[in-house]
Backbone atoms as SQL, in Angstrom:
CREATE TABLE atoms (id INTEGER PRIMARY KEY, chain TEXT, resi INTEGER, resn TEXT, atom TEXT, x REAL, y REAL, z REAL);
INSERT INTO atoms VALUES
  (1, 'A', 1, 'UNK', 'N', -48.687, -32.734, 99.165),
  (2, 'A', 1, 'UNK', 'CA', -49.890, -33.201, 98.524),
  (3, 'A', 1, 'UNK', 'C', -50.415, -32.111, 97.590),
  (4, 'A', 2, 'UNK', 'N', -50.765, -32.565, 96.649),
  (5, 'A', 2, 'UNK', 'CA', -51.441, -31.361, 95.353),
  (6, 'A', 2, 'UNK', 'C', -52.429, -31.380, 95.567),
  (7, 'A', 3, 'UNK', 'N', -53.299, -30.332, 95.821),
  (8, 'A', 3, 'UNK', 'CA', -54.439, -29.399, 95.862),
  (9, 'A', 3, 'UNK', 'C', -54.875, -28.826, 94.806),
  (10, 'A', 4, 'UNK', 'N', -55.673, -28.990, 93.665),
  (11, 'A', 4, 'UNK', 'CA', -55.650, -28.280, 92.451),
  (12, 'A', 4, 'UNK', 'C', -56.657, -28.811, 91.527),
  (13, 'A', 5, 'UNK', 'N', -56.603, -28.307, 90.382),
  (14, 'A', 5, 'UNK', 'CA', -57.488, -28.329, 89.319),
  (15, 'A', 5, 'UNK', 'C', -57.099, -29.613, 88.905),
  (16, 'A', 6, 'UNK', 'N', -58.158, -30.611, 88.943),
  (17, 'A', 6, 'UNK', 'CA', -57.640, -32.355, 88.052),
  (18, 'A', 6, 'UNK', 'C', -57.327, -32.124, 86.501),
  (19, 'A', 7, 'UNK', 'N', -56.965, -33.119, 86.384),
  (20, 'A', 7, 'UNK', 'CA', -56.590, -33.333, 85.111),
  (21, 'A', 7, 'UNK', 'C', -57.339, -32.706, 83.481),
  (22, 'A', 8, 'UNK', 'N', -59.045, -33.291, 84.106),
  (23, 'A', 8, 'UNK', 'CA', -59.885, -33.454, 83.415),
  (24, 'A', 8, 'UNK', 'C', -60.312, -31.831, 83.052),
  (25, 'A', 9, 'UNK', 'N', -60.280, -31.031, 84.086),
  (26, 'A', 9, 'UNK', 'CA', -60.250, -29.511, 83.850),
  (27, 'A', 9, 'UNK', 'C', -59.545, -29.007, 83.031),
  (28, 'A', 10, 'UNK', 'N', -58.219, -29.384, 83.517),
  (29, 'A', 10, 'UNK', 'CA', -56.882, -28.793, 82.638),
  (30, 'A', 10, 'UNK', 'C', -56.636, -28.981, 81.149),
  (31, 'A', 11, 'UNK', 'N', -57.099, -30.059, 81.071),
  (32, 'A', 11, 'UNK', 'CA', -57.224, -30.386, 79.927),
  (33, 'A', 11, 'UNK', 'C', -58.209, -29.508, 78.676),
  (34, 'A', 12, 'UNK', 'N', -59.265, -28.600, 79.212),
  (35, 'A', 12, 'UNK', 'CA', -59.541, -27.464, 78.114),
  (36, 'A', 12, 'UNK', 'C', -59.226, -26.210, 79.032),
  (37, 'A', 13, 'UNK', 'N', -58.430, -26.237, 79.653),
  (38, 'A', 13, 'UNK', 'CA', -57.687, -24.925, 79.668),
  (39, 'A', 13, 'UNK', 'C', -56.231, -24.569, 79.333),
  (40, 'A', 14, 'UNK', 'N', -55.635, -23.445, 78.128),
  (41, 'A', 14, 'UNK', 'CA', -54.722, -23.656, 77.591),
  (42, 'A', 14, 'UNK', 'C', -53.778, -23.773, 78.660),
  (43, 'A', 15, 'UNK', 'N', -52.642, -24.102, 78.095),
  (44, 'A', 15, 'UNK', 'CA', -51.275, -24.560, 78.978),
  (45, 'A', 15, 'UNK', 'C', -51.202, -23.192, 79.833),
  (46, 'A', 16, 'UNK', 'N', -50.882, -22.256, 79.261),
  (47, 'A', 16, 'UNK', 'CA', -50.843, -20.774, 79.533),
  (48, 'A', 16, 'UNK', 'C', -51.297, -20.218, 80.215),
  (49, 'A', 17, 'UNK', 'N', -52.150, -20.915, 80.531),
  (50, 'A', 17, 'UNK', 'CA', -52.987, -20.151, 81.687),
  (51, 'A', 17, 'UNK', 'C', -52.890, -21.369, 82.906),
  (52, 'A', 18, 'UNK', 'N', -52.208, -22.203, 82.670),
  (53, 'A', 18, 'UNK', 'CA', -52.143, -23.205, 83.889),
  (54, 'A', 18, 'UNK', 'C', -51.289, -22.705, 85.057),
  (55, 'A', 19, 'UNK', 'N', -51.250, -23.060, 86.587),
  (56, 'A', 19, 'UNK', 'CA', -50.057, -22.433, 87.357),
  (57, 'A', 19, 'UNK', 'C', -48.906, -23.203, 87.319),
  (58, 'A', 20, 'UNK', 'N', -48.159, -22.700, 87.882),
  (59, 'A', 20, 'UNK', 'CA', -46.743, -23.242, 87.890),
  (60, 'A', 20, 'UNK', 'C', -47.061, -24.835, 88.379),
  (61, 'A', 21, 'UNK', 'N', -47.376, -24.667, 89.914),
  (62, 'A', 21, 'UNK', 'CA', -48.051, -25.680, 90.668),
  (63, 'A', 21, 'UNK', 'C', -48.386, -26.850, 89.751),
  (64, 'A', 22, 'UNK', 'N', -49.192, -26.549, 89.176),
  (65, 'A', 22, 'UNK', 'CA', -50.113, -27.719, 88.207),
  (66, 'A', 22, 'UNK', 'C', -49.278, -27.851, 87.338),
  (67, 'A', 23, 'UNK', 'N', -48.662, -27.147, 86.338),
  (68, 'A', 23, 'UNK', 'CA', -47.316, -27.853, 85.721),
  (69, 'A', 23, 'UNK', 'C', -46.374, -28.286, 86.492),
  (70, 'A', 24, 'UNK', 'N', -46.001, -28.360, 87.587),
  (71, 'A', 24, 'UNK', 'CA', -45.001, -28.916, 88.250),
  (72, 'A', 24, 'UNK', 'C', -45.045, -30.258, 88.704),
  (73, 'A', 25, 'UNK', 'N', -46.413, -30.368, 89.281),
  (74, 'A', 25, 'UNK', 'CA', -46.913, -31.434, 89.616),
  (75, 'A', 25, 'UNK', 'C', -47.107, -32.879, 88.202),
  (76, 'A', 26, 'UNK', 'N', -47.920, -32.149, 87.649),
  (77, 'A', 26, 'UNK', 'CA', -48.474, -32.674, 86.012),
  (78, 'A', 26, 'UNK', 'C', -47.361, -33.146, 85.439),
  (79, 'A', 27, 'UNK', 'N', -45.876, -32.606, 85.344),
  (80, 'A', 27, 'UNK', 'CA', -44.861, -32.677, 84.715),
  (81, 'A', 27, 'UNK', 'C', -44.137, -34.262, 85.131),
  (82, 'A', 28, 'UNK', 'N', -44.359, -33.704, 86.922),
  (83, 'A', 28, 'UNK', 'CA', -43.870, -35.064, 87.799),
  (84, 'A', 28, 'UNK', 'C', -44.423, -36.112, 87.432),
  (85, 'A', 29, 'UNK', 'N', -45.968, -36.487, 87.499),
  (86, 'A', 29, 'UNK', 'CA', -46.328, -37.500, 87.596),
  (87, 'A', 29, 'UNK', 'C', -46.601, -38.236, 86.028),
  (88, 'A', 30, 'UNK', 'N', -46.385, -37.007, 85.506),
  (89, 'A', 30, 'UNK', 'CA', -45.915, -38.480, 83.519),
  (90, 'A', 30, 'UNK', 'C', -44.803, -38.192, 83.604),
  (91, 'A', 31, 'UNK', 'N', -43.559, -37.696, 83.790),
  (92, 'A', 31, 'UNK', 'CA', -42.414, -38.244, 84.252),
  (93, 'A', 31, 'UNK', 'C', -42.207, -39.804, 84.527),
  (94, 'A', 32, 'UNK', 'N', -42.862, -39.627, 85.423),
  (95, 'A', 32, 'UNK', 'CA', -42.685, -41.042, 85.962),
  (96, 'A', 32, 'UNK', 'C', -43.532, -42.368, 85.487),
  (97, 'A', 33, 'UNK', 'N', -44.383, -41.790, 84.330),
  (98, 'A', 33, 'UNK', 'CA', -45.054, -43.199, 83.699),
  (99, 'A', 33, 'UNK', 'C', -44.804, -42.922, 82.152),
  (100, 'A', 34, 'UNK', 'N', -43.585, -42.225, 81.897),
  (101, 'A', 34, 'UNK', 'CA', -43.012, -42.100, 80.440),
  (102, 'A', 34, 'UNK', 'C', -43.276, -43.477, 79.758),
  (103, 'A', 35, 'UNK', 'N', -42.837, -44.007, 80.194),
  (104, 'A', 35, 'UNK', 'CA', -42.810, -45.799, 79.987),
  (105, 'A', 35, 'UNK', 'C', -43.657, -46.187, 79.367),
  (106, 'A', 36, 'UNK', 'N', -45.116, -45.844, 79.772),
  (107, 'A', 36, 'UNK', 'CA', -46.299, -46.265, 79.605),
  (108, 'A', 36, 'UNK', 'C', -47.349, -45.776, 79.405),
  (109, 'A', 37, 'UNK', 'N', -47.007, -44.422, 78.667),
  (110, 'A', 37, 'UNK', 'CA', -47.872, -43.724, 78.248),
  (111, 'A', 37, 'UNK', 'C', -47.889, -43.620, 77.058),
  (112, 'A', 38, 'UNK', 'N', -49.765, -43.434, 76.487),
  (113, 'A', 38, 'UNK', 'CA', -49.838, -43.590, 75.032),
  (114, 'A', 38, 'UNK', 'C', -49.146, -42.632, 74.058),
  (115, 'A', 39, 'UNK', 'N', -49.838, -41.992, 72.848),
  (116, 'A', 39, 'UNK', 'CA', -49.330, -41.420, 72.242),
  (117, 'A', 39, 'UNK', 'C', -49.807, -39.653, 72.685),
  (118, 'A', 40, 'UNK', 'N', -51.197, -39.517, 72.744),
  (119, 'A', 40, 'UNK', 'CA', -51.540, -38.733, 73.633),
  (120, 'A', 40, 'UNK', 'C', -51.147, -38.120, 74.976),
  (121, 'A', 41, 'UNK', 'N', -50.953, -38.849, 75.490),
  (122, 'A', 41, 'UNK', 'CA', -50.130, -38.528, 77.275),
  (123, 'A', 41, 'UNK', 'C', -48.696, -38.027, 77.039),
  (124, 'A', 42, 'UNK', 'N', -48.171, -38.688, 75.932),
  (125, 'A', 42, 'UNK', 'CA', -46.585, -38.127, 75.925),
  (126, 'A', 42, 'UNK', 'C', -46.874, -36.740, 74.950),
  (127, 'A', 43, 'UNK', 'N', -48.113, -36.502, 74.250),
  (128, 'A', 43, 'UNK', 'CA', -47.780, -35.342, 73.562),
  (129, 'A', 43, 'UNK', 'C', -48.361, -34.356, 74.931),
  (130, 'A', 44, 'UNK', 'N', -49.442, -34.287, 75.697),
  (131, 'A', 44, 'UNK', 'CA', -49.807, -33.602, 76.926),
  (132, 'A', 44, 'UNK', 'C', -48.383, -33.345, 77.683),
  (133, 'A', 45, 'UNK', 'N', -47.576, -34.211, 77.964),
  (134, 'A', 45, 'UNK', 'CA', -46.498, -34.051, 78.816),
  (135, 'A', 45, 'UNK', 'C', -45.689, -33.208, 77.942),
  (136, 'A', 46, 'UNK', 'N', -45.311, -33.244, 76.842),
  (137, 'A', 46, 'UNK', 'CA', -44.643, -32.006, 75.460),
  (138, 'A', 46, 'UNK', 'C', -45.071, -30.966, 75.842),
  (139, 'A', 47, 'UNK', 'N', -45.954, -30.707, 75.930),
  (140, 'A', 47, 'UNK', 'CA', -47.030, -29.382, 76.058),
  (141, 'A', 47, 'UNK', 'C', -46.526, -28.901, 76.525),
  (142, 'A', 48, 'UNK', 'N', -46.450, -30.007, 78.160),
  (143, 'A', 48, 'UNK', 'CA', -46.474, -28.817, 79.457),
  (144, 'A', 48, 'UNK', 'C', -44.874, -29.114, 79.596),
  (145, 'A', 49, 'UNK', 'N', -44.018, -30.122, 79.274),
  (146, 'A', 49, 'UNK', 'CA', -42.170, -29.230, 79.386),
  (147, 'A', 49, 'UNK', 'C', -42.058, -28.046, 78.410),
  (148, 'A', 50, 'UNK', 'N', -42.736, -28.094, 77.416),
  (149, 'A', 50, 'UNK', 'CA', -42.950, -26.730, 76.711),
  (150, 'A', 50, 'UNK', 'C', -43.179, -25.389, 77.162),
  (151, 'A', 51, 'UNK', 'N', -44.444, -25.536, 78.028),
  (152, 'A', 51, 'UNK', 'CA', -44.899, -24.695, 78.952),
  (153, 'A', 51, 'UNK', 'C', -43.686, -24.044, 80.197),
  (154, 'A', 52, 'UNK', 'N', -43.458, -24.959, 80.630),
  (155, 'A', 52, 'UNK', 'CA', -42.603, -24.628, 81.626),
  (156, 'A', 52, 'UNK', 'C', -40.988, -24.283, 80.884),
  (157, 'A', 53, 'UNK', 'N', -40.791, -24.801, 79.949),
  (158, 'A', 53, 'UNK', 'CA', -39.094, -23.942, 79.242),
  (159, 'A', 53, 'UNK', 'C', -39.709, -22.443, 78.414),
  (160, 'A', 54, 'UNK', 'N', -41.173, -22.364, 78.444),
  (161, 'A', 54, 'UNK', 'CA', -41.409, -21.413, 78.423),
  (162, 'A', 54, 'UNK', 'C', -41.270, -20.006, 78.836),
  (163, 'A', 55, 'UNK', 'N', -41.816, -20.477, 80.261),
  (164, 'A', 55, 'UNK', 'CA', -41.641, -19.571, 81.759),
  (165, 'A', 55, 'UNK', 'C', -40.132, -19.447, 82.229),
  (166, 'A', 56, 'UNK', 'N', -39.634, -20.235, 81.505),
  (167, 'A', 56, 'UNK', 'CA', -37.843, -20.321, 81.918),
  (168, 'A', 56, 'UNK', 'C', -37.511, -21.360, 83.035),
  (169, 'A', 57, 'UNK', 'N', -38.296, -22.105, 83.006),
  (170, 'A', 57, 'UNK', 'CA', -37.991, -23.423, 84.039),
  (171, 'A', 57, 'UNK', 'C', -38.862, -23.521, 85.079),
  (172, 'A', 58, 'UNK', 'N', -38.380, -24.688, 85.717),
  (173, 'A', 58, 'UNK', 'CA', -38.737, -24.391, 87.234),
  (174, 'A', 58, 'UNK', 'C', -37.546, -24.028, 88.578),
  (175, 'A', 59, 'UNK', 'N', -38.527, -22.732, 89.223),
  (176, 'A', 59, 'UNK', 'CA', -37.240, -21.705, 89.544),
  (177, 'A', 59, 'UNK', 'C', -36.335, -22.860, 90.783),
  (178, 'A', 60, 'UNK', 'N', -36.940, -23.503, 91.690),
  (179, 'A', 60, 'UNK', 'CA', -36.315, -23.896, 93.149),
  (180, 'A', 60, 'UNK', 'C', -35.331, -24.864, 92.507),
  (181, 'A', 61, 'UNK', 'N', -33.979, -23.899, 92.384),
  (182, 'A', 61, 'UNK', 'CA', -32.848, -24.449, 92.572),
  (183, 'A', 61, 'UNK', 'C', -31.739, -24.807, 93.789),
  (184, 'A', 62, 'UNK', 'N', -31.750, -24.377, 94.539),
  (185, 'A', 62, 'UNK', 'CA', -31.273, -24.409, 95.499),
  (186, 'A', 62, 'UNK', 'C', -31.981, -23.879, 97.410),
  (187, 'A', 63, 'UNK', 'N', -31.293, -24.932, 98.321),
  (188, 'A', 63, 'UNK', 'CA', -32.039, -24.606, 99.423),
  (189, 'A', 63, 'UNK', 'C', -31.678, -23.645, 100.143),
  (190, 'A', 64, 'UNK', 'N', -32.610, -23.063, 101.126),
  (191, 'A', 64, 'UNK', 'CA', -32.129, -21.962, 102.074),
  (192, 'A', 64, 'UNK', 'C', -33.133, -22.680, 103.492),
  (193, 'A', 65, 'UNK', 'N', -33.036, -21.652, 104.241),
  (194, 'A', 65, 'UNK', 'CA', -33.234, -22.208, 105.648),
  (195, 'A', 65, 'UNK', 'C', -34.566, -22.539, 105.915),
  (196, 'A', 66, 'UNK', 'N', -35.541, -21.958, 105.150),
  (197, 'A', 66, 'UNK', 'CA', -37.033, -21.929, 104.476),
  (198, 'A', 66, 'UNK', 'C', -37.261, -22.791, 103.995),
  (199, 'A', 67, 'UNK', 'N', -37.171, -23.672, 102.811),
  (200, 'A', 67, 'UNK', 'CA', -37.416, -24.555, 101.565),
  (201, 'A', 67, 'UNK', 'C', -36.187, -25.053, 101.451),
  (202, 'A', 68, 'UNK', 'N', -36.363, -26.420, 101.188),
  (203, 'A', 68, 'UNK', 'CA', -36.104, -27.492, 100.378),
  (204, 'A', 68, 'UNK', 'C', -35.609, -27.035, 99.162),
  (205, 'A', 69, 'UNK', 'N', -35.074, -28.363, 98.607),
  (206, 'A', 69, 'UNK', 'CA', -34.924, -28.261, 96.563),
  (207, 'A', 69, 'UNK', 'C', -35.819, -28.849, 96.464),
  (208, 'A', 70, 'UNK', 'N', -36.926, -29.539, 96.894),
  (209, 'A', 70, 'UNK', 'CA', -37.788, -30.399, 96.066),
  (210, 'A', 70, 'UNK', 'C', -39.206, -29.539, 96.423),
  (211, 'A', 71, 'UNK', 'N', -39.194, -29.145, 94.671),
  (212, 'A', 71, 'UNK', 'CA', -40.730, -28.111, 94.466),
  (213, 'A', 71, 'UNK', 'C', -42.013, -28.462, 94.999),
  (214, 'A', 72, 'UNK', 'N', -42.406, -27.721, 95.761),
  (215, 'A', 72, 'UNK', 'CA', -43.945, -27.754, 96.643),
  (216, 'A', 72, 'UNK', 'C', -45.010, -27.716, 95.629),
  (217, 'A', 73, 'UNK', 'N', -45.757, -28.794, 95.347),
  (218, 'A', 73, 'UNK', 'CA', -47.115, -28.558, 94.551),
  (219, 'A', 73, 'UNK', 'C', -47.892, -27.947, 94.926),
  (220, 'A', 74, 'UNK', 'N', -48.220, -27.283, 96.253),
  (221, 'A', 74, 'UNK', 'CA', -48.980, -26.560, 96.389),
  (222, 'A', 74, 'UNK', 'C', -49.063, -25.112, 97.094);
């Protein structure tokens, strides 16, 4: 479950200063409504895959005895 700064926050704070977390999450969930998002929402979602090929990805590639592959939002 994501714990974090909503949308409405993030939205005047630059990408750059957002956490991983909140791009990870943020990334996921217009991911999944690509479909149906306006022209706005798909440029927000640009931003932040921007953001994150920025940082050089997102790191959890592989599992160990600790974690999963599927990135923790929080």
């Amino acid at each position: 479950m994501y714990v974090g700064r909503d949308m409405t926050e993030l939205s005047m704070t630059p990408k750059n200063q957002w956490k991983d977390s909140e791009l990870s999450f943020f990334h996921h969930s217009l991911q999944q409504m690509v479909p149906y998002l306006n022209v706005e929402g798909q440029t927000i979602h640009k931003e932040i895959v921007k953001e994150i090929q920025k940082r050089g990805g997102l790191k959890r590639n592989e599992a160990d005895y600790t974690h999963g592959t599927q990135v923790s939002y929080d």
